[in-house]
C-alpha positions as CSV (number, residue, x, y, z in Angstrom):
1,X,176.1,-87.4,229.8
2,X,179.1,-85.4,229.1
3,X,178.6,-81.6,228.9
4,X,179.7,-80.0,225.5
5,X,182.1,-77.7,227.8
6,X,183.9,-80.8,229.1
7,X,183.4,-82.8,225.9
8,X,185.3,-80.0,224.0
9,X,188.4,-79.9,226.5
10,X,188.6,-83.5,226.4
11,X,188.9,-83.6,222.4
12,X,191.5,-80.5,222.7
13,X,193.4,-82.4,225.4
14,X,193.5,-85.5,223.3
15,X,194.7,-83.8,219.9
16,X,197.2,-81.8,221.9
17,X,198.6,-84.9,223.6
18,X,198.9,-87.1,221.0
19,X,200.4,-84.6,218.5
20,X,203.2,-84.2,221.0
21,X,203.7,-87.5,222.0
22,X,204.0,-88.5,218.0
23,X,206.8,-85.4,218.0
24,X,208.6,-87.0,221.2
25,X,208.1,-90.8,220.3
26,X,208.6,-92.2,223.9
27,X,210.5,-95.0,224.2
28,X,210.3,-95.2,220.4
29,X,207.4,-96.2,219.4
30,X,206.6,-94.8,216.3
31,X,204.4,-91.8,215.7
32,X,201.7,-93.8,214.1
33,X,200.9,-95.6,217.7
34,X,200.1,-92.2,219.6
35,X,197.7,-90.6,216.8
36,X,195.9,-93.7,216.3
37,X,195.6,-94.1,220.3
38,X,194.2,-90.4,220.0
39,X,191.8,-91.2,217.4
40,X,190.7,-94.4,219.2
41,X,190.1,-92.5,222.4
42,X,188.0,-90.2,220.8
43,X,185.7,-92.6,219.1
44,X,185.2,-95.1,222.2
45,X,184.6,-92.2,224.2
46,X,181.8,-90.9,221.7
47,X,183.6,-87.5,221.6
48,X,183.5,-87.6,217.9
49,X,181.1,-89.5,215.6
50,X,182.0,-92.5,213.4
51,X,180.5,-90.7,210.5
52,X,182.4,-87.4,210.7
53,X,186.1,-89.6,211.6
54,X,184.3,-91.4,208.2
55,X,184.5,-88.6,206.3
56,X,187.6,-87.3,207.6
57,X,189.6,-90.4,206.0
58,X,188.0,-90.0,203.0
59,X,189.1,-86.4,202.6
60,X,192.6,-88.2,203.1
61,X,192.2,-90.5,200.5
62,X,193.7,-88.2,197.8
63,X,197.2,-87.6,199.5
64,X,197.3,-91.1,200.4
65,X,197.1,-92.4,196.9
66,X,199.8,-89.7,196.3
67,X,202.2,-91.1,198.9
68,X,201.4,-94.8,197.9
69,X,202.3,-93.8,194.0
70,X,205.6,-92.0,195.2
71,X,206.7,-94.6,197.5
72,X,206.3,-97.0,195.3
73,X,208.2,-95.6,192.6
74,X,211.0,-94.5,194.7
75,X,211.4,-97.9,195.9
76,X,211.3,-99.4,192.4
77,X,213.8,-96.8,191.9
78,X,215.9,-97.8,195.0
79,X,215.8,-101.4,193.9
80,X,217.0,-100.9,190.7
81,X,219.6,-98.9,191.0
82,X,218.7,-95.7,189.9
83,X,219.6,-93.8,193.3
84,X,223.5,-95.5,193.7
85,X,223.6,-94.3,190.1
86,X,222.6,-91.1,190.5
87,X,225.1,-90.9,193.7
88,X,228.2,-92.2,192.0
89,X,227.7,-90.0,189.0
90,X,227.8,-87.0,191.9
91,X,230.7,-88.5,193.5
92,X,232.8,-89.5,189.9
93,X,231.7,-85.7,188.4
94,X,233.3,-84.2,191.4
95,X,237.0,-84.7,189.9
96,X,238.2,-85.2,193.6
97,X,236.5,-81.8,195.0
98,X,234.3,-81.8,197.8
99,X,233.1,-78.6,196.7
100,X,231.8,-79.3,193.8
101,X,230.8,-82.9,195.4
102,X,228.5,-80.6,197.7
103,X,226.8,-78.8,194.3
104,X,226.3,-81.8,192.4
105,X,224.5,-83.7,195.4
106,X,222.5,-80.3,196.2
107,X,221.2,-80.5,192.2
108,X,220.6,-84.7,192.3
109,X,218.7,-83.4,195.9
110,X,217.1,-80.5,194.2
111,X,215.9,-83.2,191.0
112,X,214.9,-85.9,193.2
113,X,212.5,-83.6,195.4
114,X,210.7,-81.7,192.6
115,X,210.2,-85.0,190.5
116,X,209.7,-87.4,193.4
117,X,208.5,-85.2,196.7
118,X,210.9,-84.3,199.0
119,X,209.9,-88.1,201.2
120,X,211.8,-89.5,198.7
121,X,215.2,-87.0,199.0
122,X,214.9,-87.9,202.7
123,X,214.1,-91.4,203.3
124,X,215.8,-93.2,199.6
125,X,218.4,-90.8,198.5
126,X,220.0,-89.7,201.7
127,X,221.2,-93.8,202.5
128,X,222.5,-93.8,198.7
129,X,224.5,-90.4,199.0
130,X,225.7,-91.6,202.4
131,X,227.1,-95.0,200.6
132,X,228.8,-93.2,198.1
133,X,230.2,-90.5,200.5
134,X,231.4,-93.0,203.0
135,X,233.6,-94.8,199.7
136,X,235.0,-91.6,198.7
137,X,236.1,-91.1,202.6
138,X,235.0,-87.6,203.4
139,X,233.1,-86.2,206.4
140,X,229.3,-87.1,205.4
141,X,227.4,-84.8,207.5
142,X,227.6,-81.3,204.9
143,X,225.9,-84.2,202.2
144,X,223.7,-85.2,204.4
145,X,222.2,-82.0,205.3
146,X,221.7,-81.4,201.8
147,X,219.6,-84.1,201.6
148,X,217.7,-82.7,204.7
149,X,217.4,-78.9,203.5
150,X,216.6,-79.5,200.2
151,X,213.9,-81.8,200.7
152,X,211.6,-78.9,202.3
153,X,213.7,-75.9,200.2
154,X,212.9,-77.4,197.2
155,X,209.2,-78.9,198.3
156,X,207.1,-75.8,196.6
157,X,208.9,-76.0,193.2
158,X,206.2,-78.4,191.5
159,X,202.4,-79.0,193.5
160,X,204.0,-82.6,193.2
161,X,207.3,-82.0,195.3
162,X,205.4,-82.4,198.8
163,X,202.6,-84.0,199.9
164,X,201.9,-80.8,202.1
165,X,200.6,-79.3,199.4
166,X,197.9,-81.4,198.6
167,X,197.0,-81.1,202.3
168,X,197.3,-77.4,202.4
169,X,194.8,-76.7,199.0
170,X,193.0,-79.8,199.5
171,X,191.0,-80.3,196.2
172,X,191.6,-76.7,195.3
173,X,194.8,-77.2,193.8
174,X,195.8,-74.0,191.4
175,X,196.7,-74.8,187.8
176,X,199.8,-75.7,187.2
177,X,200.4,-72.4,185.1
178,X,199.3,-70.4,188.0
179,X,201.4,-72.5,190.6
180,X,204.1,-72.1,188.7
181,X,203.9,-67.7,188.5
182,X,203.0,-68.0,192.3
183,X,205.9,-70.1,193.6
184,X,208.1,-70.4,190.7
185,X,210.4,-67.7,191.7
186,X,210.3,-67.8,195.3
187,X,211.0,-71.5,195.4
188,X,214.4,-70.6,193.3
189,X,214.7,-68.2,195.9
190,X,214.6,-70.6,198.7
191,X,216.6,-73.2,196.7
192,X,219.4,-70.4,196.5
193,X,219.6,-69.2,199.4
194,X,219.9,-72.5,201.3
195,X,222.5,-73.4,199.0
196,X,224.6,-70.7,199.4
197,X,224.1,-70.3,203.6
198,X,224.8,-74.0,203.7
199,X,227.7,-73.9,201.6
200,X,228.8,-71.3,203.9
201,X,228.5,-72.9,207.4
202,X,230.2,-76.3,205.9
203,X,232.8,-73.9,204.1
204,X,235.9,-75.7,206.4
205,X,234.7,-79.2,205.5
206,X,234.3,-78.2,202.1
207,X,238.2,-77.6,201.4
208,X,238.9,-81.1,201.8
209,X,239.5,-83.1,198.7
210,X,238.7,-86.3,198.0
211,X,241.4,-89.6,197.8
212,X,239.6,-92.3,197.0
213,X,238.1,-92.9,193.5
214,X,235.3,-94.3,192.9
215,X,234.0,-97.3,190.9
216,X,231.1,-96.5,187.6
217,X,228.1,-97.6,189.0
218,X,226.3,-98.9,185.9
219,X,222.7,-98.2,185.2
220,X,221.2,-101.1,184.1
221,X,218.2,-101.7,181.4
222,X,215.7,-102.1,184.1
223,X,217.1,-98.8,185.9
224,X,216.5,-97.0,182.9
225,X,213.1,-98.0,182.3
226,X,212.1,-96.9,185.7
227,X,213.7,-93.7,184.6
228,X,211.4,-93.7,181.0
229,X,208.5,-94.8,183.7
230,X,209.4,-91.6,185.9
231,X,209.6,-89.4,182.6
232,X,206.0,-90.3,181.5
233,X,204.7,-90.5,184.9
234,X,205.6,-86.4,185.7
235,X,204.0,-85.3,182.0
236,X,200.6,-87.1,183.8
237,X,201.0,-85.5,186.5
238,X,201.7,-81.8,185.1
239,X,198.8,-82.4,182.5
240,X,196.4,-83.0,186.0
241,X,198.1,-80.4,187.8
242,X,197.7,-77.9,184.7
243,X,193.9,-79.1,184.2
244,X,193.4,-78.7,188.1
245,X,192.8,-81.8,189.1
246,X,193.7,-84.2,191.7
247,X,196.8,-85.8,192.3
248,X,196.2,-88.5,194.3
249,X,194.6,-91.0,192.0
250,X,196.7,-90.5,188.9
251,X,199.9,-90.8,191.1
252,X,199.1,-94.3,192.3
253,X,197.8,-95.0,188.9
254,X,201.1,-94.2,187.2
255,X,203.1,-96.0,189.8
256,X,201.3,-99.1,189.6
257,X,201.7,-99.3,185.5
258,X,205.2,-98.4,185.6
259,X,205.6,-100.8,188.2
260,X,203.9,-103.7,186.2
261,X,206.1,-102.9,183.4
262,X,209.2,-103.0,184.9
263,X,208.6,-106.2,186.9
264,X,207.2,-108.2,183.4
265,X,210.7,-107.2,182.4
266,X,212.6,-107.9,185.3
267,X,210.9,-111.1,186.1
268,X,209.9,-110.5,189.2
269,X,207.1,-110.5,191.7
270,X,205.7,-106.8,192.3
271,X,203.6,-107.9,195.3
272,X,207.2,-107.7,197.0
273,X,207.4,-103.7,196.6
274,X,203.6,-103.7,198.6
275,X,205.7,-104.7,202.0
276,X,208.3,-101.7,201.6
277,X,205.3,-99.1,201.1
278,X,205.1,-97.1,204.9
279,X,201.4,-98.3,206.1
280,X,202.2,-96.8,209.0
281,X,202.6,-93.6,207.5
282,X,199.0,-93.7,205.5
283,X,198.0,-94.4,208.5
284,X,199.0,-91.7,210.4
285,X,198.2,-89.2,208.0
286,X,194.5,-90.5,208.2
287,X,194.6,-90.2,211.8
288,X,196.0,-86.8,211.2
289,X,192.8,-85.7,209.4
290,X,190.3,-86.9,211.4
291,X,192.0,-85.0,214.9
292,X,191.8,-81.8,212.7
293,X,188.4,-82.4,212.0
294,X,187.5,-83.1,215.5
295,X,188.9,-80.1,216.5
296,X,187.2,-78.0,213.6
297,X,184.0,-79.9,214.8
298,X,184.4,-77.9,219.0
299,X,185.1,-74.8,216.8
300,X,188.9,-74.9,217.2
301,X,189.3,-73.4,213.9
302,X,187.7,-70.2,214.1
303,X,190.5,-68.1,216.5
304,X,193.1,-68.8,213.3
305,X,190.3,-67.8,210.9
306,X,190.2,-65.0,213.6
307,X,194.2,-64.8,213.5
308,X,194.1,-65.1,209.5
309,X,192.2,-62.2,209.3
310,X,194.2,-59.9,211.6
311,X,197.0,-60.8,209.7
312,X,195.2,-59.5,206.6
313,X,194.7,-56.5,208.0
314,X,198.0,-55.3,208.5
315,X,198.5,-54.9,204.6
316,X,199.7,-57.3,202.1
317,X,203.3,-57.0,202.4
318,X,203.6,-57.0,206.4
319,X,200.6,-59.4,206.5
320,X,202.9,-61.7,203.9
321,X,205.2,-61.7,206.2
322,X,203.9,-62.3,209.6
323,X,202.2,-65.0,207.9
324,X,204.9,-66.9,206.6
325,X,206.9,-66.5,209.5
326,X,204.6,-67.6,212.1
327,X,203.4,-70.5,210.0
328,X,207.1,-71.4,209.5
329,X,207.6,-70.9,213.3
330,X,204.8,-73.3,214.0
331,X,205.7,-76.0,212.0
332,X,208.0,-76.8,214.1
333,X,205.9,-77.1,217.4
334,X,203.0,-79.2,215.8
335,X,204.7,-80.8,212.8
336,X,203.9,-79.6,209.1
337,X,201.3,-82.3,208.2
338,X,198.9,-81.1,211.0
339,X,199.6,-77.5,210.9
340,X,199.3,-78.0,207.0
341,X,196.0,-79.6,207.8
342,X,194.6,-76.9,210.4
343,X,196.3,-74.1,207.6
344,X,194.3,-75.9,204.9
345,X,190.9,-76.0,206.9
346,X,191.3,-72.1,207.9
347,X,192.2,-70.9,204.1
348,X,189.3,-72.4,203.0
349,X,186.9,-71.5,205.8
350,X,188.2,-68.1,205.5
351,X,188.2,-68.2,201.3
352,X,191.4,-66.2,201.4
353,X,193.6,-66.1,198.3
354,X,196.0,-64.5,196.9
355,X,199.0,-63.5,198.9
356,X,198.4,-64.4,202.5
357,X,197.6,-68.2,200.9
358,X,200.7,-68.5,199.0
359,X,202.7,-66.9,202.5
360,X,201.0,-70.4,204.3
361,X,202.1,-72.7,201.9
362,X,205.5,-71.4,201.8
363,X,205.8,-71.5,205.9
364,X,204.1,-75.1,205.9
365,X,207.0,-76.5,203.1
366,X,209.7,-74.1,203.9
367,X,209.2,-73.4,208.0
368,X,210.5,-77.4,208.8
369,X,213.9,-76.6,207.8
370,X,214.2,-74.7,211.1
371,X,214.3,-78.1,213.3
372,X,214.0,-81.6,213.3
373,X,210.2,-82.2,214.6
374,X,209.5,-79.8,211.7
375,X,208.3,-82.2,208.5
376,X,207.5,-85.8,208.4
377,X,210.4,-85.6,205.9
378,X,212.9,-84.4,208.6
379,X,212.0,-86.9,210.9
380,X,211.9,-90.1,208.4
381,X,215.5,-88.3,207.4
382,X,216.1,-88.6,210.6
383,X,215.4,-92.0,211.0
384,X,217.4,-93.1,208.1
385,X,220.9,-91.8,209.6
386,X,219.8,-93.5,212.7
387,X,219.6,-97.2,211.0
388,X,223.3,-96.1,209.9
389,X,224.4,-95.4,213.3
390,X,224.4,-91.6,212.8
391,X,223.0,-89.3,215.3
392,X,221.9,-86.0,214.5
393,X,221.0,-84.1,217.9
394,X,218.1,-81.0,218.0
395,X,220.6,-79.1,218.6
396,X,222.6,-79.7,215.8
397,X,220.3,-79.3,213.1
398,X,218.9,-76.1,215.2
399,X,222.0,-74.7,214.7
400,X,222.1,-74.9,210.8
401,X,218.2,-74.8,210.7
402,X,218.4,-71.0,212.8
403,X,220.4,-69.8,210.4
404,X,219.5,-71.1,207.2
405,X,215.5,-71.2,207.3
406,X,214.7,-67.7,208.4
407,X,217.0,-66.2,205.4
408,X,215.6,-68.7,202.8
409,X,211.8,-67.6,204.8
410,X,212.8,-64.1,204.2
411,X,214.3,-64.3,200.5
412,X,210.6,-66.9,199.2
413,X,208.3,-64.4,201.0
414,X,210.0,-61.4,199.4
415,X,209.9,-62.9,195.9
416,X,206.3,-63.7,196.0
417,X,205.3,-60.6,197.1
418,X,207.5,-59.7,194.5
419,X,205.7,-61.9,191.9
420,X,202.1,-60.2,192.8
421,X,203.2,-56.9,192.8
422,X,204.4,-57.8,189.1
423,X,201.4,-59.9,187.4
424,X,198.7,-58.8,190.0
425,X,198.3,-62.7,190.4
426,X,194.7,-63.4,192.0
């Protein structure tokens, strides 16, 4: 028999090991194998009950049935166009400047991610704006990181835009009216601000011009239906957001109408889209859930309840601060789908509110754009420059990331506090 002492380091030692070997993915094997190896362990070992791992999927139900209904639209979108038409419009309405190429795919990047979540900016639009940058012959990496930074700048605009912020309220999910006068302003902010320091650290690659025109990309009947779909499939979503309800179920639902529409009109089989859905990503974010409860389960939880409080005590505005900048800061050593699962749990166990809750969701959504083993977004971003035979080191995107994350940090946390001190939000 196990003693509880050694049965809690063993569950600690398994979390911590797994969550690092999904950030390092030796010898490639995706992130998926290692938690799922983790949560294996603990169950054959008995260090964590069927029953509680039971309930821990079914706490991830909701965010998975979020992530099926936006993959699936995004791939209906990808298939029919609507991506290499939304591209070459940015490209075309840049009248040869790769200035104003750099604006237009920052706002397509900016639309995508608050409509869509910011999985979609990284993993579907990035390989379309890299198409269309690659036919216009300019350096592609200033687009590129657009597509990175405003995937997590941008991921706090709409409850919708990220999946971390179903993880981070988890069935608590303010109104839409009140999300909107909590992180309306700083998520402009941070969509500013990024904007402006990127278009400042790219400024030399930005004078170019660009020489080759390129050809209308057409957006055909079925492209805009998915578009109508898309439409009607946001005012569901903002109507459950503003009633307070779940996400999850009404995403999928959506998706899988829209989807049934669009293929009776295209003619074609839908049971095709089920294979380009991520699995392996439901699955991982299942496997995610039930480390976080095992380690809530040894009591793991209660030194950041501990560390939530002190934080509270230094005042709201310092507090705010130290918050969002060690959440941000943390993201990056855990990954923001944990951390927004352990920052979830301890909110909740702790029944904060008000400003130190809103400083956590801002570090869990805006923190990633410090490095590239800070988002699931990032790393799936990541993974699509790869299958182009791109290579974006750490150290590359640290040195954007350094500069650009803390400032954007800096500006969000400032306008909520902002926002509070105005409307004494609650």
């Amino acid at each position: 028999m196990i003693s509880p002492a050694v049965a809690h380091a063993l569950i600690a030692s398994i979390v911590g090991i797994s969550i690092v070997l999904m950030l390092i993915r030796p010898r490639n094997i995706p992130e998926v194998y290692w938690i799922g190896a983790g949560v294996f362990l603990l169950l054959i070992l008995r260090l964590m009950p069927l029953p509680l791992a039971g309930r821990a999927v079914a706490k991830a139900l909701d965010v998975c049935l979020f992530l099926i209904g936006m993959m699936l639209l995004s791939e209906l979108a990808r298939e029919h166009g609507v991506f290499d038409w939304l591209s070459s419009v940015a490209v075309r309405s840049a009248n040869g400047s790769c200035s104003r190429l750099f604006a237009l795919v920052y706002a397509v990047g900016t639309i995508v991610t608050m409509l869509m979540s910011n999985d979609a900016t990284a993993v579907v639009l990035t390989p379309a704006i890299l198409t269309a940058v690659r036919k216009s012959k300019v350096e592609p990496l200033p687009y590129l990181f657009v597509c990175a930074f405003i995937a997590n700048a941008a991921s706090f605009l709409l409850p919708i835009s990220n999946p971390a912020n179903l993880v981070v309220f988890d069935g608590q999910m303010p109104p839409l009216g009140r999300w909107l006068m909590s992180f309306g302003v700083p998520s402009l902010l941070s969509i500013a601000t990024t904007f402006i320091v990127l278009r400042w650290l790219f400024r030399k690659d930005l004078r170019a011009s660009i020489e080759c025109d390129m050809e209308p990309q057409p957006l055909r009947s079925d492209g805009k239906l998915v578009l109508a779909g898309l439409a009607g499939m946001i005012v569901v979503l903002l109507t459950a957001s503003s009633l307070g309800k779940a996400l999850g179920l009404p995403t999928c639902l959506a998706a899988l109408v829209i989807t049934a529409l669009v293929s009776i009109k295209a003619r074609c089989n839908p049971l095709s889209l089920a294979s380009e859905i991520s699995w392996g990503t439901l699955a991982l974010v299942a496997g995610l859930f039930v480390m976080v409860d095992a380690m809530e389960s040894i009591g793991a939880m209660q030194y950041t309840r501990e560390w939530l409080a002190w934080a509270e005590t230094l005042g709201p505005i310092t507090g705010t601060f130290v918050t969002g900048f060690a959440v941000g800061v943390a993201n990056n050593l855990v990954n923001n789908l944990p951390l927004g699962l352990i920052a979830g749990s301890t909110v909740q166990a702790a029944h904060a509110k008000g400003l130190i809750v809103d400083a956590v969701l801002i570090g869990v959504d805006l923190g990633p754009n410090l490095s590239i083993t800070g988002s699931l977004a990032t790393i799936l971003w990541l993974i699509a420059l790869r299958k182009e035979k791109l290579d974006v080191s750490f150290w590359d995107f640290l040195k954007v990331g350094v500069v650009a994350m803390p400032i954007a940090l800096l500006a969000s946390l400032g306008g909520t506090i902002l926002m509070h001190l105005c409307f004494r939000i609650s």
